[in-house]
C-alpha positions as CSV (number, residue, x, y, z in Angstrom):
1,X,18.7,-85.4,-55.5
2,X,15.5,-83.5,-54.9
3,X,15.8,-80.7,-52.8
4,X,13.8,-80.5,-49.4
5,X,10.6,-78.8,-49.1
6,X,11.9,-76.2,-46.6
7,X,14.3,-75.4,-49.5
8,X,12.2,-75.1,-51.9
9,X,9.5,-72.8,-49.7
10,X,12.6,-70.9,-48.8
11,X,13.2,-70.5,-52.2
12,X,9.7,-69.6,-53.5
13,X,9.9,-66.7,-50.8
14,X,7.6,-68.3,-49.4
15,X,7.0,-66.9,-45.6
16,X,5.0,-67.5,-42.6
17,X,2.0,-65.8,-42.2
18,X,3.0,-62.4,-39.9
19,X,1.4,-59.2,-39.0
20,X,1.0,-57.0,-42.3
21,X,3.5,-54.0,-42.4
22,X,1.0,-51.2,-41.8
23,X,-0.3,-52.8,-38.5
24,X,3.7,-53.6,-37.2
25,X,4.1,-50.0,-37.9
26,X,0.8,-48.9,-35.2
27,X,2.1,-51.4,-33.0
28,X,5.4,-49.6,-32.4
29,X,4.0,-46.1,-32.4
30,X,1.5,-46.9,-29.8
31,X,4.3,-48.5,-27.6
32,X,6.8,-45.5,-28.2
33,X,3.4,-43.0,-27.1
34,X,3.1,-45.3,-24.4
35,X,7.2,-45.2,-23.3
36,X,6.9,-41.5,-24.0
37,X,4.0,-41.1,-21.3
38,X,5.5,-43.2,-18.8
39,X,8.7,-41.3,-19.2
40,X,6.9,-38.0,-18.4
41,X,5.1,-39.4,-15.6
42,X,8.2,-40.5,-14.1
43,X,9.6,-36.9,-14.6
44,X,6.6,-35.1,-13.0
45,X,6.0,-37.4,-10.2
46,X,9.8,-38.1,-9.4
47,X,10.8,-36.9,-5.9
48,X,12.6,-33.5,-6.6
49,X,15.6,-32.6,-5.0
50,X,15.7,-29.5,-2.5
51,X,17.0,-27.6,0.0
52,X,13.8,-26.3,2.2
53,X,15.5,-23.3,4.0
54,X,14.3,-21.3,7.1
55,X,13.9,-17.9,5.5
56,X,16.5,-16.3,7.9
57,X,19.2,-18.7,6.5
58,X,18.3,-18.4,2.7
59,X,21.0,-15.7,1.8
60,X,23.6,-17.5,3.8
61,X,23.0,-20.9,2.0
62,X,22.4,-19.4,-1.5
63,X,26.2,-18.1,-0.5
64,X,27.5,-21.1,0.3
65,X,25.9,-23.1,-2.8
66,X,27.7,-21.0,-4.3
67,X,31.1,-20.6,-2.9
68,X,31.1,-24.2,-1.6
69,X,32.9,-26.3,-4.2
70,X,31.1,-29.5,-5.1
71,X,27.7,-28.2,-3.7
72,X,24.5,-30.1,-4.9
73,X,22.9,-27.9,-7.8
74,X,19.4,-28.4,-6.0
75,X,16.5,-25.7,-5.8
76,X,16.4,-23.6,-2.7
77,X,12.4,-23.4,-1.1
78,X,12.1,-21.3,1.6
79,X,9.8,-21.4,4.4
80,X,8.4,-19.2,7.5
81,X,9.1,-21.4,10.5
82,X,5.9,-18.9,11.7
83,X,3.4,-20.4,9.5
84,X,5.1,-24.4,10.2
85,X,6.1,-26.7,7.7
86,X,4.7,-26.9,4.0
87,X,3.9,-29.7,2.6
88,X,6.9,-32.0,1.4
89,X,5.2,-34.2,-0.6
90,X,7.0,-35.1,-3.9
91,X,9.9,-33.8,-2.3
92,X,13.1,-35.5,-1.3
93,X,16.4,-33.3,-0.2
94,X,16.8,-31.5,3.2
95,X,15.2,-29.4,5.7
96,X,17.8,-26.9,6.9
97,X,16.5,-25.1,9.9
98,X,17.2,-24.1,13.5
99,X,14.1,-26.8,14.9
100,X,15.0,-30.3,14.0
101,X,11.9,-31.5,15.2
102,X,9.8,-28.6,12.8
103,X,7.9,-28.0,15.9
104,X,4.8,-25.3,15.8
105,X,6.2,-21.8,17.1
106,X,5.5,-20.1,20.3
107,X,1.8,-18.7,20.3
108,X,0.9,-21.0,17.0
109,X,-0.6,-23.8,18.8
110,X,-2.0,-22.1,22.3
111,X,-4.5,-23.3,24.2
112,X,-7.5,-21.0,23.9
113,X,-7.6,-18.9,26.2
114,X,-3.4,-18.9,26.4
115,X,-1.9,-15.5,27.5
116,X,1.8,-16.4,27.6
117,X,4.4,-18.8,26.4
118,X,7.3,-19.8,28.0
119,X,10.1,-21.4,26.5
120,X,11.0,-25.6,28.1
121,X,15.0,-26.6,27.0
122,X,15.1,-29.6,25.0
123,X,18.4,-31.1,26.3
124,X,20.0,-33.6,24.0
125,X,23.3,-35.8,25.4
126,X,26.4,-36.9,23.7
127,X,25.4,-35.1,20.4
128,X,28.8,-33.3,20.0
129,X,30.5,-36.4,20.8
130,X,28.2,-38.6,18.3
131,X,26.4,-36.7,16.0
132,X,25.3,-39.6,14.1
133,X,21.2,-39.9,14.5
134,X,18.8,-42.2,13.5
135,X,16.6,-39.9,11.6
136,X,19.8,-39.2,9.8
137,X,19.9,-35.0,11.0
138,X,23.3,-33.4,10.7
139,X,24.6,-30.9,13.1
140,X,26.0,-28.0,10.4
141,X,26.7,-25.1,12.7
142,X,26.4,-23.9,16.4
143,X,25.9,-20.4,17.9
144,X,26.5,-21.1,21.6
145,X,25.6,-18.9,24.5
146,X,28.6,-17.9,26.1
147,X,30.0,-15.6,29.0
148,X,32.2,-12.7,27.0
149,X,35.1,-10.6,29.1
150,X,37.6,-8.0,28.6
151,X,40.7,-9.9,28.7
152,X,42.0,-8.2,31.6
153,X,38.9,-9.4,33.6
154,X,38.7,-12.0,35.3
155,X,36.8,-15.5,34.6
156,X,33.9,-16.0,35.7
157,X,32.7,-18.0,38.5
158,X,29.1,-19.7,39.6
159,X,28.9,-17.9,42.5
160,X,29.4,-14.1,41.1
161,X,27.4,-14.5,38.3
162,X,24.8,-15.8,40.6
163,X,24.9,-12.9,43.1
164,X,27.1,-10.4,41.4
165,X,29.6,-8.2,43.6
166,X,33.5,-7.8,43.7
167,X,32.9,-4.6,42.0
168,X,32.2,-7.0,38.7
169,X,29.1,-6.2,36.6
170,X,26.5,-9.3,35.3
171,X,25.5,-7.2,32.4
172,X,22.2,-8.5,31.3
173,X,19.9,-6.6,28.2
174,X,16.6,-7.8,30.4
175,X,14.6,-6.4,27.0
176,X,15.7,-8.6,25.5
177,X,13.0,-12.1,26.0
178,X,15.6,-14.5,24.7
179,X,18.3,-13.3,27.2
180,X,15.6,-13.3,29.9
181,X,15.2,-17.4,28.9
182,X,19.0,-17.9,28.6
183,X,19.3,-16.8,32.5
184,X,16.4,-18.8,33.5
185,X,17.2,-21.9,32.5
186,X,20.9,-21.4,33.6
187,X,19.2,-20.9,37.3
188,X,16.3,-23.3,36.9
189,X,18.8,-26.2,35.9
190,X,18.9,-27.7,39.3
191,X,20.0,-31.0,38.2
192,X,22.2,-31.3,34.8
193,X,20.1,-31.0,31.8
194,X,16.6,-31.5,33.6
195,X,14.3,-28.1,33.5
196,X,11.2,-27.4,35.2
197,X,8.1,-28.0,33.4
198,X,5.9,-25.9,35.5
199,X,5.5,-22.2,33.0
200,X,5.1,-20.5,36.7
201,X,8.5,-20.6,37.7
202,X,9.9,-19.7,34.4
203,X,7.4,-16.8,34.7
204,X,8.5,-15.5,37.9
205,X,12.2,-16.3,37.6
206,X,11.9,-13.8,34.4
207,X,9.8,-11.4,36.3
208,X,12.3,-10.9,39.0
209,X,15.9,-10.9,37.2
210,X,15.9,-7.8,35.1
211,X,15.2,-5.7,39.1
212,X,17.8,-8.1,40.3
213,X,20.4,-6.1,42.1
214,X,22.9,-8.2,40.7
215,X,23.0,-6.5,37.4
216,X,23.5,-3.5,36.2
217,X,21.7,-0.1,36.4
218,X,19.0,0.0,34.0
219,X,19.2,-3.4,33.3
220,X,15.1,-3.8,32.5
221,X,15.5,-1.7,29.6
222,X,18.3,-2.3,28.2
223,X,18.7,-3.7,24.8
224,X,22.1,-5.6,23.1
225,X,23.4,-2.7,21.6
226,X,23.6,-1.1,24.9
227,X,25.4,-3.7,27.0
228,X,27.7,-4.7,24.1
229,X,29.4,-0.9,24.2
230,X,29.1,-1.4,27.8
231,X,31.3,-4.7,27.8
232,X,34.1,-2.8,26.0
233,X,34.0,0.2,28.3
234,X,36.5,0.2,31.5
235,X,36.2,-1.8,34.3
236,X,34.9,-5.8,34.6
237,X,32.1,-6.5,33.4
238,X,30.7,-10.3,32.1
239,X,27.9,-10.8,29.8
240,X,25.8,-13.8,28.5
241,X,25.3,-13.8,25.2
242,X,25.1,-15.5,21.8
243,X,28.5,-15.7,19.9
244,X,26.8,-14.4,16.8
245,X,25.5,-11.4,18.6
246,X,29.1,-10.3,19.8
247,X,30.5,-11.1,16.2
248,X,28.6,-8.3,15.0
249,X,31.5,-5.7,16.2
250,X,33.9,-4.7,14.4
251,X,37.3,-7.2,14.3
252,X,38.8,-5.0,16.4
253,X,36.5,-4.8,19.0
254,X,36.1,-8.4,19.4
255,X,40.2,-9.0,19.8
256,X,39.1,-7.2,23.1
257,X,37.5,-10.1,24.4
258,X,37.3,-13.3,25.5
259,X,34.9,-16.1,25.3
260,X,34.3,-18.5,28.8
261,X,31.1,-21.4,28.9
262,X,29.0,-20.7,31.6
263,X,30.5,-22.2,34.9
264,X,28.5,-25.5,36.1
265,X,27.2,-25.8,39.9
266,X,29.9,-27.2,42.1
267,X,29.9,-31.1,42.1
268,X,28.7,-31.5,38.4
269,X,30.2,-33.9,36.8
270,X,28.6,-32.9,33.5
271,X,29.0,-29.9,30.9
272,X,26.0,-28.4,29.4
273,X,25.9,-25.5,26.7
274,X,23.0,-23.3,25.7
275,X,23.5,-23.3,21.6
276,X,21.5,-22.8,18.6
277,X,22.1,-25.5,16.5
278,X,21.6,-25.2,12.6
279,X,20.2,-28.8,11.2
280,X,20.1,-30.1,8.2
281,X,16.9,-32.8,8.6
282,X,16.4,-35.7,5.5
283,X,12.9,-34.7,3.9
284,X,11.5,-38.5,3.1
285,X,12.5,-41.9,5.2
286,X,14.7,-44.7,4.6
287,X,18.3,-45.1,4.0
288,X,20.1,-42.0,2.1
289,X,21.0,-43.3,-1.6
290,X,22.3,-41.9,-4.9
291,X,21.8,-38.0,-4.9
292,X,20.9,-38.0,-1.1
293,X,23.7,-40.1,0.1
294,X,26.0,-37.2,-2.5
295,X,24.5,-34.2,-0.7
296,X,24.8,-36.1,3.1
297,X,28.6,-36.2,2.2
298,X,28.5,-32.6,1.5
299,X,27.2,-31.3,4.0
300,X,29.2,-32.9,6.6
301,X,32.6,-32.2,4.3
302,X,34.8,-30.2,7.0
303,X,36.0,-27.8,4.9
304,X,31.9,-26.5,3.8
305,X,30.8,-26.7,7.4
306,X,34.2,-24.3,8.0
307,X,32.8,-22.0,5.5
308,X,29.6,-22.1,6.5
309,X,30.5,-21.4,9.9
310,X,32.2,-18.5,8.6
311,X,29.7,-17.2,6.7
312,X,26.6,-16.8,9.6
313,X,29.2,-15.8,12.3
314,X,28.8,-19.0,14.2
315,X,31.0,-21.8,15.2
316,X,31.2,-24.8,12.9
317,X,29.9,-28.1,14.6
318,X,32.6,-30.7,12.9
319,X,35.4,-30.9,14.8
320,X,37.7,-31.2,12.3
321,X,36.5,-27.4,10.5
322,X,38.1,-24.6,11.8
323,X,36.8,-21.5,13.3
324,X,37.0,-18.5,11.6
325,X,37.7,-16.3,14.7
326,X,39.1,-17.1,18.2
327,X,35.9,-16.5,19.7
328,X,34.2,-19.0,17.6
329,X,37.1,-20.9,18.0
330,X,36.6,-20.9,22.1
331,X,32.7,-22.0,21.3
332,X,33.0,-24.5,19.1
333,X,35.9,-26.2,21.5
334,X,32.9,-25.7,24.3
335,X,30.5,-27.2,22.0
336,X,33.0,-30.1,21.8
337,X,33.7,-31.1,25.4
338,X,30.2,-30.9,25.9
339,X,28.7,-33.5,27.4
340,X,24.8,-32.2,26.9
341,X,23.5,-29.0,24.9
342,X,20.2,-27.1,25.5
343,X,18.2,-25.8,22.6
344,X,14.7,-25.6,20.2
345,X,13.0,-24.5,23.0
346,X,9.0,-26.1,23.6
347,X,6.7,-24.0,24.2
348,X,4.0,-24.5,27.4
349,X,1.5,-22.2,27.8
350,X,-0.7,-20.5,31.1
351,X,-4.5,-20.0,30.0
């Protein structure tokens, strides 16, 4: 039996015609250069990772990347919330920052001709109670405006803090601008987280408080050092303040006091707080994924918002952290009956 011709080309070694071994050879270096190049592009142009810090907050979040167990091993870029926001492109992380919105500051984008700027409340509703926002922005910390007391004093009420008297002193550090625009707006507020719009009456409310009678002696002048010793002297006294500006005495100061929210007007049914709030705000749109979706869990961990809180001085915003003190432990339970907050103030301006 004669064998088949496919057996016998088989046999002869006889192949079909293919590309010559040199030229196979060219063929897969050029498409290894080629994976090679495409590789690289893909590394350079890949969104990076970051955390774009305001520049006041970058030693407290260097600390906590580094205390914070499971924390996202992502670059820290600072910025100057006074010269806006840089440019984010090729960038993917979070912006963590006092301004969700990454507003221009206060004198920044003036009018020509603009002399002053005065600070407008952005009130936000039910964000303590749902924190959850579409642009995906996480409430880390809080530092709310409170009114801080002696505990043998008495609590405060609307109506004394308004007009003062029954030998109680409204302490008020009226050189300071930003407790100037904390008053304000508490006596501007005439209908539950609606301000005026109109720079003139924030002007002239400011303009008037610090010779209010109300208040104590020397009250135009005075600065935060002054009325905090003043607080812990004899005697009842209130003052309005930020809890991270009373946490600057010592531990055994602060067990002097205690922390109340600013009283609302008679017949209110709703409970607003002045606050900083610290954000941390997606850089990039869409739905959070893979590294993003690993950091977003992070960050709203309990136990690192706890820490954080503990590291600035300021109340944590989850409810289920815990307050390193039991003044931030009275703020963060105001923060969290809340039913609006006040804060990242707008700026209008008078030409």
């Amino acid at each position: 039996m004669k064998p088949s011709v496919r057996r016998t080309d088989k046999r002869a070694g006889n192949h079909r015609p293919g590309i010559p071994g040199p030229g196979r050879f060219k063929i897969i270096a050029a498409a290894a250069a080629l994976a090679a190049v495409l590789a690289a592009g893909y590394l350079l142009l890949r969104p990076r990772p970051v955390f774009l810090v305001e520049e006041g907050f970058v030693p407290a979040w260097e600390k906590l990347l580094e205390e914070g167990p499971g924390a996202p091993g992502w670059r820290i870029v600072k910025y100057d919330p006074r010269d806006g926001l840089p440019s984010t492109r090729g960038l993917r992380g979070y912006r963590i920052s006092t301004d969700r919105e990454g507003r221009p500051p206060a004198g920044r984008s003036a009018a020509a001709g603009s002399a002053e700027s005065v600070p407008i409340p952005v009130p936000r509703r039910d964000l303590s109670r749902n924190p959850a926002l579409p642009d995906g922005a996480l409430p880390l910390a809080v530092d709310p405006w409170m009114v801080f007391r002696r505990h043998a004093d008495p609590p405060p009420s609307r109506a004394l803090l308004e007009k003062g008297g029954s030998g109680a002193v409204v302490l008020l550090p009226g050189g300071e601008p930003e407790a100037l625009w904390a008053w304000a707006g508490q006596e501007l507020q005439n209908v539950p987280g609606s301000f005026p719009s109109d720079p003139g009456l924030w002007l002239d409310r400011t303009d008037r408080m610090a010779r209010d009678r109300r208040f104590q002696p020397g009250a135009l002048t005075a600065r935060w050092e002054d009325v905090l010793s003043r607080l812990l002297e004899p005697g009842a006294s209130w003052l309005y303040a930020p809890l991270s500006r009373v946490l600057t005495l010592p531990g055994d100061r602060t067990s002097l006091l205690e922390a109340d929210p600013f009283p609302p007007r008679e017949g209110w049914n709703d409970f607003g707080l002045q606050t900083r709030i610290l954000w941390a705000v997606p850089l990039g749109r869409g739905t959070a994924r893979g590294f993003m979706a690993s950091a977003a869990r992070w960050l709203g961990d309990p136990a690192i918002q706890t820490r954080l809180g503990a590291i600035l001085d300021w109340a944590p915003a989850h409810r289920d952290a815990r307050a390193a003190s039991p003044l931030a432990r009275t703020s963060q339970e105001a923060w969290l009956k809340s039913t609006y907050v006040w804060e990242a103030p707008e700026y209008a301006h008078i030409d």
